[in-house]
VOGU-3710 file (C-alpha; in Angstrom, 3 decimals, decimal comma):
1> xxxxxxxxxx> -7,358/14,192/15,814  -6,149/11,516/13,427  -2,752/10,468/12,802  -1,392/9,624/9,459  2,101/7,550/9,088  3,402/7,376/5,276  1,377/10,443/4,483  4,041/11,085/1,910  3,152/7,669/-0,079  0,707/6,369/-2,581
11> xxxxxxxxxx> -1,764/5,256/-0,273  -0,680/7,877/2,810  -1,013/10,683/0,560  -4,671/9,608/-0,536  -5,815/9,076/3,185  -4,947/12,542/4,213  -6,386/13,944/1,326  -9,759/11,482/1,902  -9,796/12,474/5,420  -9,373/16,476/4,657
21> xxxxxxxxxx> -12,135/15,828/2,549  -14,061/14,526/5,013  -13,619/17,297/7,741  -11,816/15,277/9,490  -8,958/17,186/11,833  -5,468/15,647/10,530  -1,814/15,455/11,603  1,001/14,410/9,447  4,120/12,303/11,058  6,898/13,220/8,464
31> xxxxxxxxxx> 10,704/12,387/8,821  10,954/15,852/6,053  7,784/18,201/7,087  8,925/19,656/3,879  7,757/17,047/1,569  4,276/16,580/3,647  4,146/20,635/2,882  2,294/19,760/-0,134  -0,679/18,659/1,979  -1,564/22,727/2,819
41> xxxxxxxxxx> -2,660/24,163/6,218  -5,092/22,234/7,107  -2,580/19,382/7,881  -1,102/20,124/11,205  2,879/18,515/10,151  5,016/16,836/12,927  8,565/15,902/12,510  9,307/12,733/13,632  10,694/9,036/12,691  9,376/5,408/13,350
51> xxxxxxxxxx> 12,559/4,468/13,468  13,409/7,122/16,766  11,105/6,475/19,548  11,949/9,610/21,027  10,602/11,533/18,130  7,012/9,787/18,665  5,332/11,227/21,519  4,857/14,458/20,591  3,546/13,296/17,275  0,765/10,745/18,814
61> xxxxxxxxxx> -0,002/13,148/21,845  -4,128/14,303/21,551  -4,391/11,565/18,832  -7,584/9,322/18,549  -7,263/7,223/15,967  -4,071/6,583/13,729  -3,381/5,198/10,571  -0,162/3,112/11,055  2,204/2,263/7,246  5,545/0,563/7,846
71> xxxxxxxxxx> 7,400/-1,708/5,264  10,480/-3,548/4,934  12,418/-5,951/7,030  11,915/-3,848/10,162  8,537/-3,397/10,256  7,472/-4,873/13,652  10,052/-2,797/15,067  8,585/0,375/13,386  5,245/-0,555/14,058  5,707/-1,802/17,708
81> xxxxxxxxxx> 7,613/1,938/18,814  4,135/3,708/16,860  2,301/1,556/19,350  3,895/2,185/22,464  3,895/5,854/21,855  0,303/5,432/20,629  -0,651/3,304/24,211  1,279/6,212/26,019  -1,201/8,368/24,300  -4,239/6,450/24,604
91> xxxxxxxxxx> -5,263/6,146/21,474  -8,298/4,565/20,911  -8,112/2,635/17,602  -4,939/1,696/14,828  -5,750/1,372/11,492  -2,934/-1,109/10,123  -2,176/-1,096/5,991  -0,732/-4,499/5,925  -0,549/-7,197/2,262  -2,468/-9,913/1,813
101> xxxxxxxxxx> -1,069/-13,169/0,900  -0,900/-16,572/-1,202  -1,897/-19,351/0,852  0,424/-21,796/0,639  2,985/-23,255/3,364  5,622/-21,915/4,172  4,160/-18,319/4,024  5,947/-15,434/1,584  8,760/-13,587/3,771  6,445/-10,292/3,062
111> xxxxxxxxxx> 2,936/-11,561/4,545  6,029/-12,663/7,645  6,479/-9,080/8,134  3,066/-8,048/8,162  1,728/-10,689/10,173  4,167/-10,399/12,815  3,167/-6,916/12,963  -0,690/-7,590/12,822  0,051/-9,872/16,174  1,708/-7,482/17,204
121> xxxxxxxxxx> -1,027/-4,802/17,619  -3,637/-7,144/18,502  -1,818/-8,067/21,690  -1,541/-4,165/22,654  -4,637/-3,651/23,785  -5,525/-1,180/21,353  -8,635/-1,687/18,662  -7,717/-2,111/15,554  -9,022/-3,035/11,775  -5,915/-4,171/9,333
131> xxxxxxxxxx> -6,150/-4,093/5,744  -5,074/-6,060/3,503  -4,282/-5,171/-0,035  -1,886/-7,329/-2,986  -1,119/-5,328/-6,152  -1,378/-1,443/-6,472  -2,260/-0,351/-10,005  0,490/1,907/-9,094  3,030/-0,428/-9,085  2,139/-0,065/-12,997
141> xxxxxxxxxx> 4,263/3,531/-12,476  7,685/1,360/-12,253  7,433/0,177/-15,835  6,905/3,926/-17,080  10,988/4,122/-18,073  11,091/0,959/-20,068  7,897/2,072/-21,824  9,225/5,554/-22,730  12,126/4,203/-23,605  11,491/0,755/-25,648
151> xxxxxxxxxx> 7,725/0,221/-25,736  8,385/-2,739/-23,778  7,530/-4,129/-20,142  9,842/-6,925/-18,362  8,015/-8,799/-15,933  8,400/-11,999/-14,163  4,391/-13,218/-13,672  4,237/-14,911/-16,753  0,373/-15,772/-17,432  -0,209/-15,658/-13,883
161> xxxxxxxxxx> -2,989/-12,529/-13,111  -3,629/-10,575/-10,048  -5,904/-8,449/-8,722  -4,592/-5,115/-9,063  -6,359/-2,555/-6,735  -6,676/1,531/-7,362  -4,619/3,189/-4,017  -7,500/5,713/-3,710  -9,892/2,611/-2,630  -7,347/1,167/-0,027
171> xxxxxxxxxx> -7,631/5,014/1,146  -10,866/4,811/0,677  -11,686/2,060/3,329  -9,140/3,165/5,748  -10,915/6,322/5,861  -14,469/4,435/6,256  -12,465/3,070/9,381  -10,859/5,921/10,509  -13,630/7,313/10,883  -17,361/5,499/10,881
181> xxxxxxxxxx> -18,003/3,156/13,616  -17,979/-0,312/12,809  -14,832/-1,463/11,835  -12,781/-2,515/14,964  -11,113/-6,157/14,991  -11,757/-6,836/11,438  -9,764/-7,499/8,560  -10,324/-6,534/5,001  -9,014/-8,481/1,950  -9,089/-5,545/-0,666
191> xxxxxxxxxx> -8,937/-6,635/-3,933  -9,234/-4,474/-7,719  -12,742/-5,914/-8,960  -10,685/-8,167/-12,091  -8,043/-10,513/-12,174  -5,549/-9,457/-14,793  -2,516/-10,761/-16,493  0,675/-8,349/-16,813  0,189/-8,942/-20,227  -3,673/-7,492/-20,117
201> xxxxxxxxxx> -2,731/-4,777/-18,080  0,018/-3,748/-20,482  -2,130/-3,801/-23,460  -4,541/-1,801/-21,130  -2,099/1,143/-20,912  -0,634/0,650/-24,719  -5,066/1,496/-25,534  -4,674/4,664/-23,328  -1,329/5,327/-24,753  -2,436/4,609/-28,831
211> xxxxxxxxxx> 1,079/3,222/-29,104  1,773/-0,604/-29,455  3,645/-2,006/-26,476  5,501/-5,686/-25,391  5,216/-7,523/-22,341  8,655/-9,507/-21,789  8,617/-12,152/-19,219  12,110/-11,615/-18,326  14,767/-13,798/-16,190  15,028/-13,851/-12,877
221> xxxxxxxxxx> 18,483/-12,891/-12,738  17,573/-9,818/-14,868  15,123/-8,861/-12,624  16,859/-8,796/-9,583  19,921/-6,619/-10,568  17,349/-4,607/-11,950  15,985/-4,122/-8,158  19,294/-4,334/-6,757  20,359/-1,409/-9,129  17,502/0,623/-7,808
231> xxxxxxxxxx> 18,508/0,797/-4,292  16,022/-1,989/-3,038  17,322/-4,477/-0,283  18,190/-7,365/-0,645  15,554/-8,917/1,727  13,163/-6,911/0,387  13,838/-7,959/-3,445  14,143/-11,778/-2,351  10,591/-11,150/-1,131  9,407/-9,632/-4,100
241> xxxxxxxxxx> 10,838/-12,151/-6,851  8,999/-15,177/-4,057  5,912/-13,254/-4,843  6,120/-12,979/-8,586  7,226/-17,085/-8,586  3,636/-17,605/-7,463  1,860/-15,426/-9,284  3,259/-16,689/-12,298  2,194/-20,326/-11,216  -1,787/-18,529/-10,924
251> xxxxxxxxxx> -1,995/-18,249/-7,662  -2,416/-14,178/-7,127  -5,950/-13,718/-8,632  -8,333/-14,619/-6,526  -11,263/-11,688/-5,684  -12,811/-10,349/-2,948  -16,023/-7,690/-3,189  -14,561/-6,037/0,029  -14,340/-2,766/-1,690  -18,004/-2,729/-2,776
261> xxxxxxxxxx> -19,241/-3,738/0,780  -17,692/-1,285/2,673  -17,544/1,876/0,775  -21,075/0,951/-1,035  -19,851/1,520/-4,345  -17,528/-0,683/-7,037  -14,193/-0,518/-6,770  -12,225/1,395/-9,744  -10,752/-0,441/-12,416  -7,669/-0,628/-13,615
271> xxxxxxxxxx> -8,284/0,959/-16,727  -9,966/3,865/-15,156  -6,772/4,001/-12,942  -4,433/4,237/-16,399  -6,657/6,916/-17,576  -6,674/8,927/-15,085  -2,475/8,472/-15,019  -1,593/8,086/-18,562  0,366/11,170/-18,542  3,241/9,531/-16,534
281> xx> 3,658/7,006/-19,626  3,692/9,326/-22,068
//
């Protein structure tokens, strides 16, 4: 049996579907089983919450291997009760989504989290593989309004590129993990297999899209009440806009052919990923 946190997310949502695929025999950890209904009855759905310990043991109990997805200021917290009720369990291997980073000193607030957290479940015992992806070419879905709406991106990387990676290869290799042997204590650097500008990506959707569109690099200020006005904490959007500062100053685009070595295959592009979701810019 194989445990799935975040099954309701981008990447969550692809690994149960991967792993149904697969044959493999999947259960769902879902604060709303309702939402996770989508995933049909072949998912075996357990209520529970990261954030209530008490809700955990039932959801990790027969579990194997788990696929563990926390974000946010209180990850390590999330992630450490998932691996005490995963140790109570004995569960034999924790496959961690975590973010890669920028080297540089100090390190971004957001590869804080995630490394804290990656100590974290090396020193429980369990095995583990982490991954370790930057940009989704689904964050691309948060400029949909502002395209709809006035043709027009805002941005804050400047001429800075990343490497903007499909979700369904992230899924891709934690499935690989999940289930082929292999894997244990390593850590993958998953990159998309080109570095691109917002600016290239944008003109990437406006070809899909047979429309012209604008890619603003916009203030900070303007940026941040735009997260703020989302809903998004404040920690969480400090992190963000220290991200974008150095990928603007070209420091996000470096490559790895991760992807290609452990699945075998290249990894998508992002303009097959537009394709495939050009419907949500129409």
């Amino acid at each position: 049996m194989i445990l799935v946190t975040g099954a309701t997310g981008t990447v969550g949502s692809e690994v149960v579907e991967q792993l149904v695929a697969a044959g493999a025999r999947v259960r769902v950890l879902a604060r709303d089983p309702a939402k996770a209904a989508k995933f049909g009855p072949s998912v075996e759905v357990v209520r529970g919450d990261l954030t209530k310990p008490e809700t955990l043991d039932a959801a990790f109990a027969g579990v194997e291997k788990a696929f563990l997805l926390a974000t946010g200021p209180e990850l390590v917290q999330l992630e450490g009760n998932a691996l005490a009720a995963a140790k109570k369990a004995s569960v034999k291997h924790i496959v961690k989504l975590s973010a890669s980073g920028i080297a540089r000193e100090p390190e971004l607030q957001l590869r804080r989290w995630h490394r804290e957290g990656e100590e974290q479940l090396k020193a429980s015992g369990l095995a583990w593989t982490i991954l370790l992806p930057g940009n989704f070419d689904s964050n691309a879905l948060g400029w949909a309004h502002s395209i709809k709406a006035q043709g027009m991106v805002f941005h804050l990387s400047g001429n800075g590129p990343s490497a903007p990676i499909d979700p369904r290869d992230i899924a891709a290799v934690a499935v690989a993990a999940l289930t082929q042997p292999g894997h244990e204590g390593k850590a993958y650097t998953l990159t998309g297999p080109e570095a691109l500008t917002t600016a290239e990506q944008v003109q990437i959707i406006s070809a899909a899209l047979g429309k012209p569109l604008q890619a603003i690099d916009a203030p900070e200020a303007a940026a941040r009440g735009g997260m703020l006005g989302q809903g998004m904490p404040e920690a969480l959007v400090d992190a963000v806009i220290e991200l974008m500062v150095l990928i603007k100053a070209g420091l996000g685009g470096t490559l790895t052919s991760t992807v290609d070595e452990v699945l075998g295959r290249k990894g998508r592009t992002f303009e097959a990923w537009v394709k495939d979701n050009v419907a949500a810019f129409r």
